[in-house]
C-alpha positions as CSV (number, residue, x, y, z in Angstrom):
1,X,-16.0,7.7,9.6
2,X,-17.1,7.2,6.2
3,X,-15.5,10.5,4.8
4,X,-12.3,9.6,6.4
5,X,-12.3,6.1,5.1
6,X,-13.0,7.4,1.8
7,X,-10.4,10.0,1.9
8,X,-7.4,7.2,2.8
9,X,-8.7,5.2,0.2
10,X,-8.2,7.7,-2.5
11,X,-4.7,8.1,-1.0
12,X,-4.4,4.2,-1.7
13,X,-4.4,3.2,2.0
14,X,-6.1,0.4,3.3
15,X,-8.5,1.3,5.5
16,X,-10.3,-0.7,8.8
17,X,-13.0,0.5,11.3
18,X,-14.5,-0.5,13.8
19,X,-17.7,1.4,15.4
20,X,-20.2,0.2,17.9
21,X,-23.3,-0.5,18.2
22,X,-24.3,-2.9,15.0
23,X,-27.9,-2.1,14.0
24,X,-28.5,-5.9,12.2
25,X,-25.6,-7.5,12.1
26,X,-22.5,-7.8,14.0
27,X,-20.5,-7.6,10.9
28,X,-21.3,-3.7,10.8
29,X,-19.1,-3.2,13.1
30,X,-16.1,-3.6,11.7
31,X,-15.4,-2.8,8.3
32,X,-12.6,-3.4,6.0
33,X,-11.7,-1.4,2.6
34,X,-15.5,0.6,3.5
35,X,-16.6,-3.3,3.5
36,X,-18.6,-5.2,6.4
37,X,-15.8,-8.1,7.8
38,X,-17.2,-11.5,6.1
39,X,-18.4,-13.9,8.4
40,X,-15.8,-16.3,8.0
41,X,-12.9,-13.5,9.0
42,X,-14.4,-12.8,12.3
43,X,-15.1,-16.3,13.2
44,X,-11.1,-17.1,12.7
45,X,-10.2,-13.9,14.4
46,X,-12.8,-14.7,17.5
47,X,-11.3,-18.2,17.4
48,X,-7.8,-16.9,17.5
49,X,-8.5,-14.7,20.2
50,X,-10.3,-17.7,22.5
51,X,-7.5,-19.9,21.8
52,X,-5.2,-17.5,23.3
53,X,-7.5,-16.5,26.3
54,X,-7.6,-20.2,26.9
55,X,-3.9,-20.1,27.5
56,X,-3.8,-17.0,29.2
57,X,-6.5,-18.9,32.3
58,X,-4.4,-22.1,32.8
């Protein structure tokens, strides 16, 4: 994943991945740019998510 990542970067593309299982933290699983998601993006995107699921079961 890393070569590909670094290949679309040196194309100029923005790049995401996402891989499983995290080894320390669940931020290593999903990276952005060949960068681990900061906490604070996947705690909005998890809350988005719940928001919607919450919807979704009424």
């Amino acid at each position: 994943m890393a070569l590909l990542e670094r290949l679309a970067a040196s194309h100029g593309l923005t790049t995401a991945c996402y891989t499983s299982p995290h080894l320390l933290r669940y931020n290593e699983r999903l990276r952005l740019d060949g960068e681990p998601a900061e906490d604070t993006l996947l705690v909005e995107g998890f809350e988005r998510v719940e928001g919607r699921a919450w919807r979704v079961r009424r």
